[in-house]
Kinemage of the C-alpha trace (Angstrom):
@kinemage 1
@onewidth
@group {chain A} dominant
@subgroup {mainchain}
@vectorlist {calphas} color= white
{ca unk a 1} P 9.244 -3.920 -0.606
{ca unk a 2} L 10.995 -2.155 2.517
{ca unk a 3} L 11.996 -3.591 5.256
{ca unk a 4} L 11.220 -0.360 7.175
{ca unk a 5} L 9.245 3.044 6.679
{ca unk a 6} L 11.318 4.810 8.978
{ca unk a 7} L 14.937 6.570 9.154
{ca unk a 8} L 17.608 4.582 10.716
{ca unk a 9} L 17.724 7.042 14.172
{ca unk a 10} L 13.635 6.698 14.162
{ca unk a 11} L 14.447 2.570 13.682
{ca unk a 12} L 16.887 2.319 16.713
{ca unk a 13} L 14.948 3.574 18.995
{ca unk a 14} L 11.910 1.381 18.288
{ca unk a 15} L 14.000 -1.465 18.115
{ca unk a 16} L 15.556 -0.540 21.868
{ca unk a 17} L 11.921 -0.058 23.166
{ca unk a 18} L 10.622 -3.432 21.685
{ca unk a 19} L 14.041 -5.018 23.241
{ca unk a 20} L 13.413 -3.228 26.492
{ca unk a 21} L 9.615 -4.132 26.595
{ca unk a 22} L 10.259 -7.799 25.512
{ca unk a 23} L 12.361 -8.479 28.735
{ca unk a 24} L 9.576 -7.432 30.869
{ca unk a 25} L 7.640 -10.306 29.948
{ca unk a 26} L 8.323 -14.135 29.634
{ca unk a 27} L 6.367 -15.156 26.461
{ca unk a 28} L 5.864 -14.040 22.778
{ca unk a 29} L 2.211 -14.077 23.487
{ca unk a 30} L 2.211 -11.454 26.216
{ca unk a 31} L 4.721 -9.492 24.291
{ca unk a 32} L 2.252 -8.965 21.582
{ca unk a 33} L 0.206 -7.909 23.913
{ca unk a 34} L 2.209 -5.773 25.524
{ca unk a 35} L 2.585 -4.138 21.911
{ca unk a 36} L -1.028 -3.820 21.329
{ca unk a 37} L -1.063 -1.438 24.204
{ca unk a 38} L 1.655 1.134 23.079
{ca unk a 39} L -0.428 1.224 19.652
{ca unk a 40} L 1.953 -1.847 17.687
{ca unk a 41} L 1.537 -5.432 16.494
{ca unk a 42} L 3.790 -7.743 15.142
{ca unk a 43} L 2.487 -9.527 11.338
{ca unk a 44} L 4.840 -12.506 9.734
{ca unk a 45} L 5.083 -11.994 6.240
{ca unk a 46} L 7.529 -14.179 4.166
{ca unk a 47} L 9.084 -15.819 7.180
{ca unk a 48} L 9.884 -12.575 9.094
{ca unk a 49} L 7.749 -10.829 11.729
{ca unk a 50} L 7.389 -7.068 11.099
{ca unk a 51} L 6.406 -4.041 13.798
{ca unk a 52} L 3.393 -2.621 12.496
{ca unk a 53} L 1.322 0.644 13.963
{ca unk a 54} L -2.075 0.428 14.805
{ca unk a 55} L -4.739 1.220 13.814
{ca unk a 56} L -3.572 1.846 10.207
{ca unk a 57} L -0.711 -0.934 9.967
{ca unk a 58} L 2.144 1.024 8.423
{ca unk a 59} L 5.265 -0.871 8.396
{ca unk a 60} L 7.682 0.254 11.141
{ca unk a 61} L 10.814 -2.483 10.810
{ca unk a 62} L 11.794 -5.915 11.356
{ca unk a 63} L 11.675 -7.620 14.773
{ca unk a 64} L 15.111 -9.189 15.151
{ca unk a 65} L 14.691 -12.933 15.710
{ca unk a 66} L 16.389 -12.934 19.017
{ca unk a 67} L 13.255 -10.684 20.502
{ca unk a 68} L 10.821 -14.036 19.450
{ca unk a 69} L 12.762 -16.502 21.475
């Protein structure tokens, strides 16, 4: 299994949106939230959280653990 379904360019600039969007708010649970409304959601599978699209749940990439604290 991948740890990501997109190229590493495509990957970087998710992962600076989610870091960007994750300082706007104070908690994990409004971040999800947040999420939801750009058309992602976060799953845990085997101890790591995963960005997923919505509605069809295709694996985007990893959350890095410092965006859940």
């Amino acid at each position: 299994m991948t740890t990501c379904d997109l190229d590493r360019v495509e990957t970087e600039s998710v992962l600076r949106f989610l870091s960007r969007e994750r300082k706007k708010v104070p908690s994990l649970f409004e971040f999800k939230h947040r999420l939801r409304n750009y058309g992602y959601c976060l799953k845990r599978s085997e101890g790591v959280f995963y960005v997923l699209t919505l509605p069809h749940r295709k694996r985007v990439c990893a959350l890095p653990r410092e965006l859940l604290s």
